[in-house]
N, C-alpha and C positions, 0 to 999 in steps of 0.2 A: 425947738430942740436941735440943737447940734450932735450930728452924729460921728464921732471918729473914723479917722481913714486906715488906721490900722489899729487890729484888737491882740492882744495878746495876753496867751494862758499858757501856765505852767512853765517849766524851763527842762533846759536839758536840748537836745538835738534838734533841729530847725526843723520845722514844715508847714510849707506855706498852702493857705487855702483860696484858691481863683473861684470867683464866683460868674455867672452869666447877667445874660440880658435882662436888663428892667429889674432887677432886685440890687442886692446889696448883700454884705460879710454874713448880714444872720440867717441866712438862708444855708450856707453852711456850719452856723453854730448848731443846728439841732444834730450834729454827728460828731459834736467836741467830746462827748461823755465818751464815747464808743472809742472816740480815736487816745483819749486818757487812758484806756485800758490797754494800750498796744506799747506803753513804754514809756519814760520819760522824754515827752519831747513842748519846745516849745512851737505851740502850734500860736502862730500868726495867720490872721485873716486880711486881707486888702478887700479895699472898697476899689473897682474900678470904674471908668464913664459907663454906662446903657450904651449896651450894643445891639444883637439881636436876637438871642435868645439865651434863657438860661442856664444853656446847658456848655456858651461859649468857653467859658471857663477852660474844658473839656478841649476845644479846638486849642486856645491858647497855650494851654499843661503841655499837648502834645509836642510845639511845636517848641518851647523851652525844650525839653527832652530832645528833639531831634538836633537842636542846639550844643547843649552844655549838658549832652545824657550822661558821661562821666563824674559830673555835679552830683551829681542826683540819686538816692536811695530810692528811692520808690515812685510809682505812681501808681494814685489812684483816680480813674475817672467814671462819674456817675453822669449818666445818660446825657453819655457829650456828641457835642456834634462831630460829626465824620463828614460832609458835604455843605459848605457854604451854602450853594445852590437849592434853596429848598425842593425845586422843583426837579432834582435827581433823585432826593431820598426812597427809598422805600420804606413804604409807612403801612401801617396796618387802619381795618376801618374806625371810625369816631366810635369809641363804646363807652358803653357805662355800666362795670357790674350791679352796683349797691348803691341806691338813691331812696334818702331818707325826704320825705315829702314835706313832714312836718316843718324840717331843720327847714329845709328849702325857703318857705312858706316865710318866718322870721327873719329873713335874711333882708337887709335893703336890698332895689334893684341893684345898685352898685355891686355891692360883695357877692350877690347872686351871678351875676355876668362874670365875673372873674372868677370865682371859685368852679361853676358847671363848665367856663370854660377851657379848663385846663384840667378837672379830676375825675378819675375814674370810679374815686370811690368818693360819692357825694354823700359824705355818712357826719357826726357829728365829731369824732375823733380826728378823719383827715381834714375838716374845715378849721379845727381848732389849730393842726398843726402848721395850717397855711394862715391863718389868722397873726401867728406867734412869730413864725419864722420868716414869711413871704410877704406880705403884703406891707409890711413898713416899709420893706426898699420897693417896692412898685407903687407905690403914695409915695416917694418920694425923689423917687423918678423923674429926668425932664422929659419929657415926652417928644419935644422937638428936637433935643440932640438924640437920641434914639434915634428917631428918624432919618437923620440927617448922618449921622456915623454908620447907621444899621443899613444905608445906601448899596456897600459894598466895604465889605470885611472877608473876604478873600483875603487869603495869606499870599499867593502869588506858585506855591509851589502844596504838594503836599506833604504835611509834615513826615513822614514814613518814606517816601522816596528818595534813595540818594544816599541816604545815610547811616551810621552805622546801628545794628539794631538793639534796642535796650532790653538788659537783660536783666534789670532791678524787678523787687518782687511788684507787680503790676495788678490792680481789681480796677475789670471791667465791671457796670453793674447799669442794665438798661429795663426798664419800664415793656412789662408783654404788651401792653395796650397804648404805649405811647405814640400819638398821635401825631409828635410835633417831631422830634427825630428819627423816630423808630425804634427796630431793637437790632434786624437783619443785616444794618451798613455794618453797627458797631462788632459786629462777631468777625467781619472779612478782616476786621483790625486785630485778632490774635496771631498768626504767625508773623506778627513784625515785635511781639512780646511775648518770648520762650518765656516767660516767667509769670504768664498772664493767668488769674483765674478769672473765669467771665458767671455771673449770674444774671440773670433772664427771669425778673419776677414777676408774677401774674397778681391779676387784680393789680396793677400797679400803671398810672402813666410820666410823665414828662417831671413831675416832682416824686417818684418813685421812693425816693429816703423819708420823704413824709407820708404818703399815706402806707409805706408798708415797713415803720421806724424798727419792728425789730428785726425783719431778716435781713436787713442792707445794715442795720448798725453793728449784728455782728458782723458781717461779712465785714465790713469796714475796720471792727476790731481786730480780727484775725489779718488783714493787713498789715496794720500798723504795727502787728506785734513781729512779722514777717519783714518788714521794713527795718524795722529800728538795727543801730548796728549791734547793741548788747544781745541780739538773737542770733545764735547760732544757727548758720547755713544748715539745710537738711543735706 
């Protein structure tokens, strides 16, 4: 099966969705419905190469922004990387609130290793929504350009430094339990976004939009409606 390098829905005002490491565009489709409710816009998705973590996307958005921020209405970044470096992050311990034994048990070894290794809530609802969303672009993944690109992706500078500070309407939204970037770097990231709301959700890790799809999908909606330019400034 061939998969498209660019998805596009709906029409009306651009926005574009960067995805991270080792997945692919559907891993932000499960937040198309949320972002449909913020306004008529066409939201396009990009497939880009496997870099090194999911949440790249996030590093790269920033650094557009610090670019071409006068381009740009909005941003929103869900549990993005703030430090290339994994080994600066400040990260919280490995947890696991809610672990369905059963589901576990039915799982191949495969899907078992990937799903415990990345969820906090190992229940039947988040395995399905990383079933749907997540794993088609991680099965189809090269695992040696990863590798090989996921080397050193260092931007060279960081994106907030230097530049001028965006003031478009901004959702931060990171994972309490996320293990893989944290939650702690991405809050130092609000005074360089007067315009920033930040959510901090629990029970939630590194795919935070999936296993806790309705309080990041509204947040997400109330974004977009905040974004769009048919919405009046408060």
């Amino acid at each position: 099966m061939t998969h498209p390098h660019v998805v596009r829905h709906g029409a009306g005002v651009p926005l574009i969705g960067v995805h991270g490491n080792g997945v692919d565009h559907r891993l932000l489709l499960a937040l198309d419905d949320s972002l449909a409710e913020g306004g008529a816009w066409e939201r396009t998705y990009l497939d880009l190469p496997a870099l090194v973590a999911n949440s790249l996307g996030g590093l790269l958005a920033r650094n557009l922004v610090a670019q071409f921020g006068d381009q740009v209405l909005g941003l929103a970044l869900i549990a993005p990387v703030v430090d290339p470096d994994a080994s600066r992050r400040t990260l919280p311990e490995r947890t696991v609130v809610d672990r369905d034994e059963e589901l576990l048990a039915e799982l191949t070894d495969a899907d078992r290793d990937e799903f415990t290794g990345m969820a906090v809530r190992q229940t039947r609802d988040s395995w399905a929504a990383l079933e749907r969303w997540a794993l088609p672009g991680v099965r189809a993944a090269d695992p040696a350009a990863m590798q090989r690109l996921g080397a050193d992706y260092a931007l060279g500078t960081v994106p907030e430094e230097g530049g001028p500070t965006f003031r478009g309407p901004t959702l931060l939204v990171a994972g309490r339990q996320d293990h893989v970037v944290g939650y702690e770097d991405q809050l130092r990231l609000l005074p360089h976004y007067p315009r920033a709301r930040a959510l901090v959700v629990d029970a939630a890790g590194h795919n935070v939009h999936l296993e806790q799809p309705a309080i990041v999908g509204a947040a997400v909606a109330d974004w977009a409606r905040r974004a769009h330019p048919d919405t009046p400034t408060p």
